[in-house]
C-alpha positions as CSV (number, residue, x, y, z in Angstrom):
1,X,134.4,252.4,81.6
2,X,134.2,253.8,84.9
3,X,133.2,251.8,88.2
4,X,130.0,253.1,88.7
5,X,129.3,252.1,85.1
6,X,130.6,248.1,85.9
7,X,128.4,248.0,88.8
8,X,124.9,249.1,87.0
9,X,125.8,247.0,84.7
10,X,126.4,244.2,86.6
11,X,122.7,245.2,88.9
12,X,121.3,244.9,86.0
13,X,122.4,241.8,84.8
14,X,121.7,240.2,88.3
15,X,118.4,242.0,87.9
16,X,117.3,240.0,84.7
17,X,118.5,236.6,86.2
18,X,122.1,236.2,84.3
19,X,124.2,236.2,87.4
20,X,123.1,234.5,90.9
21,X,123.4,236.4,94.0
22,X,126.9,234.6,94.5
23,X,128.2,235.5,90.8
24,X,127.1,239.2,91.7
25,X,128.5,239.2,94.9
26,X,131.6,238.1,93.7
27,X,132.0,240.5,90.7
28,X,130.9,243.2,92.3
29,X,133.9,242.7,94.9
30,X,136.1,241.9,91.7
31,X,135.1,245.5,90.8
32,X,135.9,247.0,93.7
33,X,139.0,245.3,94.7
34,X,140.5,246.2,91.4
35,X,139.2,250.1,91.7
36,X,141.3,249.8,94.8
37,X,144.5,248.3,93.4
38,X,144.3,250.9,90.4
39,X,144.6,253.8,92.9
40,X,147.6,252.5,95.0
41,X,151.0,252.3,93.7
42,X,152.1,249.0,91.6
43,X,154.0,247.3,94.8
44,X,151.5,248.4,97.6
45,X,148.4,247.0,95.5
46,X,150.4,243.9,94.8
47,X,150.7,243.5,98.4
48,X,147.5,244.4,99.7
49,X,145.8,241.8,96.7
50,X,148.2,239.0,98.8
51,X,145.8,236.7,100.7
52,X,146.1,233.2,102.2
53,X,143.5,230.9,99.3
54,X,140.6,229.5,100.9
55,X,140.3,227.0,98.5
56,X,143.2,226.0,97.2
57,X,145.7,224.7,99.8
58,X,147.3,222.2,101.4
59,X,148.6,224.0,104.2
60,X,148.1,226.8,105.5
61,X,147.0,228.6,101.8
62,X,150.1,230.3,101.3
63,X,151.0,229.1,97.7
64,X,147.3,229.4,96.7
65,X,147.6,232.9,97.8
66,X,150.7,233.7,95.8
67,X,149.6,231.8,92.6
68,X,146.2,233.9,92.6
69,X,148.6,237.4,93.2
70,X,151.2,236.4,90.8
71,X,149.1,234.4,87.6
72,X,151.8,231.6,88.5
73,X,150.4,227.9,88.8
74,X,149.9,226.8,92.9
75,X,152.7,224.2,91.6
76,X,155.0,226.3,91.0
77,X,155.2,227.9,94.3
78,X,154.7,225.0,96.1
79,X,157.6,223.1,94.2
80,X,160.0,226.5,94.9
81,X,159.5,226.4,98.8
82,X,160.1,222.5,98.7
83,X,163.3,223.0,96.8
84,X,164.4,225.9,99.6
85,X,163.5,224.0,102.2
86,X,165.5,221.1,100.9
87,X,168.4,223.4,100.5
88,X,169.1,224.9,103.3
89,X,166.0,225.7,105.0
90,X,165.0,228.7,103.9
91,X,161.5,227.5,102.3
92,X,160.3,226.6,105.4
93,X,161.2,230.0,107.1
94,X,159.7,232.2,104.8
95,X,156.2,229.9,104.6
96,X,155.6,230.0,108.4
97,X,156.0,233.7,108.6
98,X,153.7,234.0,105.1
99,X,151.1,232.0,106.8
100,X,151.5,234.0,110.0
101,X,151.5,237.7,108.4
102,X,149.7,237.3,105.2
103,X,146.0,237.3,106.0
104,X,143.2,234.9,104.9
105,X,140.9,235.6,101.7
106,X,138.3,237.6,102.9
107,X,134.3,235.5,102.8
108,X,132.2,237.8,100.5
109,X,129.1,237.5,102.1
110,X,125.9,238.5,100.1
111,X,124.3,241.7,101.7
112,X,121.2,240.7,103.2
113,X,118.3,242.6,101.3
């Protein structure tokens, strides 16, 4: 199925009242993004799909982020950096720079009609 087919379909189930303007909005950025990642190479979309969770953190989003990117629980990640941390150091390191270069999960904002 190609894109343009995903998005009719998805217009027209809007249109009929299945999906609210939010659930549209945000499968019809689902769509896209994932158009996107299928054109780049396996490590660059990785990358580019890395963003800081809005909704799920603690901190500054980072393990959020990765746990959305990587299908891993939140957990996981945070539980990893606490162990580096506590071991040497490390954790703690590559966190702050995470939360300083890894941008924030874009707000998908409803056009305005």
């Amino acid at each position: 199925m190609s894109t343009t087919d995903d998005l009719t379909r998805l217009a027209d189930l809007h249109r009929s009242g299945a999906l609210s303007d939010d659930e549209f909005a945000q499968a019809k950025a689902r769509v896209l993004n994932e158009r996107v990642l299928r054109e780049q190479p396996p490590l660059a979309g990785a990358l580019n799909g890395l963003h800081r969770s809005r909704s799920d953190r603690w901190l500054g989003g980072v393990c959020g982020g990765l746990a959305q990117a990587s299908g891993m629980a939140p957990w996981l990640w945070r539980l990893g950096f606490a162990l580096f941390t506590f071991f040497g150091g490390a954790g703690l390191l590559v966190y702050l720079l995470l939360w300083i270069f890894v941008p924030q999960e874009p707000v998908w904002v409803p056009a305005a009609r």
